[in-house]
N, C-alpha and C positions, 0 to 999 in steps of 0.2 A: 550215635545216629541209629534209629532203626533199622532192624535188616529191610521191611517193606520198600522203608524211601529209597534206600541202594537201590533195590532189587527195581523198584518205580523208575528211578533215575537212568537205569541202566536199558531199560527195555523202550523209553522216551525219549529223554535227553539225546541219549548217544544215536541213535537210529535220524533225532531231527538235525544233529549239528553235522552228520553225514549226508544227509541231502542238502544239506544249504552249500556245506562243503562244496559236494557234484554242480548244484544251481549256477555257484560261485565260477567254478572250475568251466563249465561250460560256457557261462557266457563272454570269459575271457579268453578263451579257445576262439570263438565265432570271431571275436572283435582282432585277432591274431590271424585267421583264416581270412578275413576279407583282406588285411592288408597283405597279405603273401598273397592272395588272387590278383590284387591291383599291381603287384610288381611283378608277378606274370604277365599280367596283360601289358604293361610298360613295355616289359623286355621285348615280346613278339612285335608289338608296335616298331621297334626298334630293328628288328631284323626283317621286317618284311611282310609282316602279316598284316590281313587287312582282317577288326573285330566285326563280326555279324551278330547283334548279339551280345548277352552278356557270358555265351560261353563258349560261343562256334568263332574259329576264323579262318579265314580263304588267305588263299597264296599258291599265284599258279592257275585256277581256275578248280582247285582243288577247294578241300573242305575238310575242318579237321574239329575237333573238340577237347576242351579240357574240364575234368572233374575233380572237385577237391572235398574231403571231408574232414572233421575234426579228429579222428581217429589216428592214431591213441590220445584219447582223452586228458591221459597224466603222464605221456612222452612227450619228447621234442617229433616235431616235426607233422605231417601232414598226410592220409593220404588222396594223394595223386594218382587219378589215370588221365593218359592224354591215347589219344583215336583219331584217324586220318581214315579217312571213308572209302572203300575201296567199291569196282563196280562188278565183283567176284563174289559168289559166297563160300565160309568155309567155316569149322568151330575147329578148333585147337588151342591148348595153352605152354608154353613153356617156360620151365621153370628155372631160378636160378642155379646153376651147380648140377643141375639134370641135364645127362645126354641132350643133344640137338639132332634131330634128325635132319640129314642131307639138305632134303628139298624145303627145310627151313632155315638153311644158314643166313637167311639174310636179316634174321631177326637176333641171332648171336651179340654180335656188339651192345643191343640195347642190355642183354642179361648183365652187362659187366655194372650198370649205377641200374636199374631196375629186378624188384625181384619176380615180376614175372612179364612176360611178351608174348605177343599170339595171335590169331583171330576167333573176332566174335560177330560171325554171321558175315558184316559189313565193315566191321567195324578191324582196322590195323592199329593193334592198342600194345599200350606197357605201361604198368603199374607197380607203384612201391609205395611205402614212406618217404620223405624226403621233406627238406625247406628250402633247398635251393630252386629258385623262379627263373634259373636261366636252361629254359628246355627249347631254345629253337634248334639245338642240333638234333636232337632225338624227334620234333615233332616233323621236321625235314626230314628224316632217316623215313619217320612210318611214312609220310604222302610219296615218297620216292617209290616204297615197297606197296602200297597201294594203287602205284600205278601196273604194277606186274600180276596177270590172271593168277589167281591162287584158289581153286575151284574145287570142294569135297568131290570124289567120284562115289555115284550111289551105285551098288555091284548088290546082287543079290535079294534076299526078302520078299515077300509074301502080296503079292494084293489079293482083295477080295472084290466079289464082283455077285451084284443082285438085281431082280428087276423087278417093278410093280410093286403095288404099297402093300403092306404089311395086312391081316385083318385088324390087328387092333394098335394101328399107328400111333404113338404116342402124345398126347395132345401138345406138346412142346414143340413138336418136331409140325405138325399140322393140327391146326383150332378146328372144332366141329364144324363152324361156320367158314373155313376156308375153301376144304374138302370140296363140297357144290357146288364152288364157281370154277372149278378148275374144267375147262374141255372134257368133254367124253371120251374124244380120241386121244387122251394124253397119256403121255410114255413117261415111266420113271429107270431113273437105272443110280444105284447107289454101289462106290467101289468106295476102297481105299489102300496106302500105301504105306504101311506105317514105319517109319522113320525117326525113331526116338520123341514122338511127339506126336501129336493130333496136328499140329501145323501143317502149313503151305508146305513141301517141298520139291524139288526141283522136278522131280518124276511124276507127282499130281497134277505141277502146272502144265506137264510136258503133255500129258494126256488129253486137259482143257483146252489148251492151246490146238494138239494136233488136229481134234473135231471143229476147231471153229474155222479151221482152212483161211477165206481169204476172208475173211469179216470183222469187225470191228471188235474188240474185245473192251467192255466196259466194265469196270470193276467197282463194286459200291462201298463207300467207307466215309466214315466220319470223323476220322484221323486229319485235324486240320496242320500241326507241324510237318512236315514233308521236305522240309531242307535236306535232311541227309538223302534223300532220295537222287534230289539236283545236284548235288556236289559228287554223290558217288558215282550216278551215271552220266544223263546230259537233261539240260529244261527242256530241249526240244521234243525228247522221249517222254513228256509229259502234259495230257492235255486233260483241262480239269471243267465239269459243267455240274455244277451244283454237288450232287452227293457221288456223281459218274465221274470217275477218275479213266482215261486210256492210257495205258501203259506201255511203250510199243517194243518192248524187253521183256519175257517170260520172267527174268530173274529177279525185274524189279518189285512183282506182286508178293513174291516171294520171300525178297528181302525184307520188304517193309513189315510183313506177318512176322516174321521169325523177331523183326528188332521190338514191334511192339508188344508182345508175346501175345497173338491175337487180335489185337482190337481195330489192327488193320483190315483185313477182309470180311467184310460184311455179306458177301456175292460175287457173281460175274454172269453181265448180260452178254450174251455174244448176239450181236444185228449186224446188218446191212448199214441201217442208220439210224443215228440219235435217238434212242427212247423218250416219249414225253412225261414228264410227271417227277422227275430228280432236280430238276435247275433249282429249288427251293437251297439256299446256303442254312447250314444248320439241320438237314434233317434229320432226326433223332434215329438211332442204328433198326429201335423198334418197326418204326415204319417199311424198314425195307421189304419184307416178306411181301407183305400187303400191294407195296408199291410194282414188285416185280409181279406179283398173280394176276395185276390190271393188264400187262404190256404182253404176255405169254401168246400173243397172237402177233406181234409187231416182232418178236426175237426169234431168233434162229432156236437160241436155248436159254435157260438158266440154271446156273447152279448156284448149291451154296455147301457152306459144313454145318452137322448135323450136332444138336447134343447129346451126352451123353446118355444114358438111362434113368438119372437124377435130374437133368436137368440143372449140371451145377457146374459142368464147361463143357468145352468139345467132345466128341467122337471119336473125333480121325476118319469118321464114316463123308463120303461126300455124295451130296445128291444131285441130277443132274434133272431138268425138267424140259420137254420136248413136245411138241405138237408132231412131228415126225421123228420117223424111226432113225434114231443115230446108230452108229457099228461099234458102242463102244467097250462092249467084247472084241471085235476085232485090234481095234487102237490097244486096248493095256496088252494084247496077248502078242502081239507085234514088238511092243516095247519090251516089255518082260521077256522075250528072247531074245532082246539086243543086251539086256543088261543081267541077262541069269538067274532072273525072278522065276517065282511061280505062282500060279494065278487059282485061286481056292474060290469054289463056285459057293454062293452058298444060302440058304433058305431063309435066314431069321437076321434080326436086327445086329448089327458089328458092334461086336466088344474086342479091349484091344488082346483080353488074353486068348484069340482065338490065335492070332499069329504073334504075340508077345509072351513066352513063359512064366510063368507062376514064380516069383525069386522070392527067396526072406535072407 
């Protein structure tokens, strides 16, 4: 045989009876995953759970989730995460065979069949391999430990703190044609608080919160699932008018930014009452800017986060917009000495290596 045809065969053949292989292997996998899903779902029926869903279930009044992929591909078994919604934020992980810290023992037992346990944001989760479908003791274990505050403390770090527009504000951040309809008398103040991310955190809302004193806090978002929301905290703490969400929990704006990595908080109207022009279901996240620069006479304030200098995600910068003068110099410089921050004045648009370091 010619060397060519080897040489053809080997660099064709072998490469396409590998992918039919993988084709083969996965969609035997899938057909293997759904029935280990359907005996998971059996089993929890059977202990108690009530399905929401084809992957959330309640029990208790609580609210819990299970995730499964085909991974590993050419192992036995499955992996599985299961998550009970807790109404606390926190991020930690623990591993198997790794120390436990203290004020995490109550996640200990799951390490013994899971290789790892923890929280994520809201989320009371443990995750491994496995094929075994009988997890209602472990998904009981997390809604138990999800009922118990488990609360990151934020100690330290940097805010920054600006006022008045920039001269050559970036047309991302404000369109030529926004700029003009804004009030003459309008007051800008942009801080931030960075926190391992340009997201929501507890200290940013704490600030939003503090200035809006006794008034409504409307929050804009086109994030239509919101289950974990109800199950973590309570429905009552949720009231929904087209694209205006109220939230009557700081932690739950919060939470829900941090789970969706963003695409929760679009805004936040703070009024007296109900803004007009949001009751439309489905409003496109685009809209929102335009919709709040109408109402800027009707709110107390709004705010929103900023993009970055590409315009190709977040800031971490936050802007706050006001027909009167807000204190909120006052507000961060009040907090920042309750929690050991320190507050950096500053002239020009926020980037995060002004308070994050340079690493490689």
């Amino acid at each position: 045989m010619p060397l060519a045809v080897i040489v053809l065969g080997l660099l064709v053949v072998l490469p396409g009876l590998l992918a039919a292989a993988i084709v083969l292997r996965i969609r035997a996998k899938n057909v293997l995953l759904d029935r280990f899903l359907w005996a998971i779902r059996d089993h929890l029926r059977g202990a108690g759970f009530e399905p929401v869903g084809d992957d959330i279930f309640r029990k208790g009044g609580r609210g819990a989730t299970i995730e499964a992929t085909t991974n590993p591909l050419f192992g036995r078994g499955f992996s599985l995460r299961l998550a009970a919604w807790s109404g606390t934020i926190h991020e930690f992980e623990l591993r198997r065979g790794k120390p436990v810290p203290p004020e995490f023992d109550a996640f200990k037992p799951l390490l013994a069949r899971w290789e790892s346990a923890g929280k994520m944001y809201v989320d009371c989760y443990a995750a491994g391999v496995t094929n075994d479908p009988l997890v209602s003791e472990d998904l009981t274990r997390l809604m138990e430990i999800a009922r118990t505050p488990l609360t990151k403390i934020h100690k330290g770090g940097t805010f920054t703190y600006r006022e008045g527009f920039e001269e050559k504000i970036p047309q991302w951040q404000w369109r030529h044609d926004q700029r003009p309809r804004l009030p003459k008398d309008i007051h800008r103040y942009c801080f931030s608080y960075w926190q391992d991310g340009p997201l929501l955190n507890p200290v940013l809302m704490r600030v939003l919160w503090e200035l809006s004193g006794g008034a409504h806090r409307y929050v804009l978002s086109d994030t239509e699932d919101l289950r974990f929301l109800e199950y973590a905290f309570e429905r009552r703490d949720i009231a929904c008018w087209g694209a205006l969400l109220e939230l009557m929990k700081p932690e739950m704006p919060v939470a829900a930014d941090l789970r969706t990595d963003g695409e929760f908080f679009g805004g936040l109207l703070v009024a007296k009452e109900l803004p007009d022009g949001f009751e439309r279901e489905g409003m496109p996240r685009t809209k929102f800017h335009d919709a709040a620069i109408k109402v800027l006479r009707k709110v107390d304030f709004y705010s929103r986060r900023l993009y970055d200098d590409e315009f190709s995600w977040f800031s971490g910068e936050y802007e706050i917009i006001s027909l009167r003068p807000l204190d909120v110099r006052g507000v961060i410089a009040t907090i920042a000495t309750e929690i050991g921050a320190q507050v950096m004045d500053i002239d020009r648009r926020f980037h995060k290596r002004l308070v994050v370091p340079l690493g490689y």
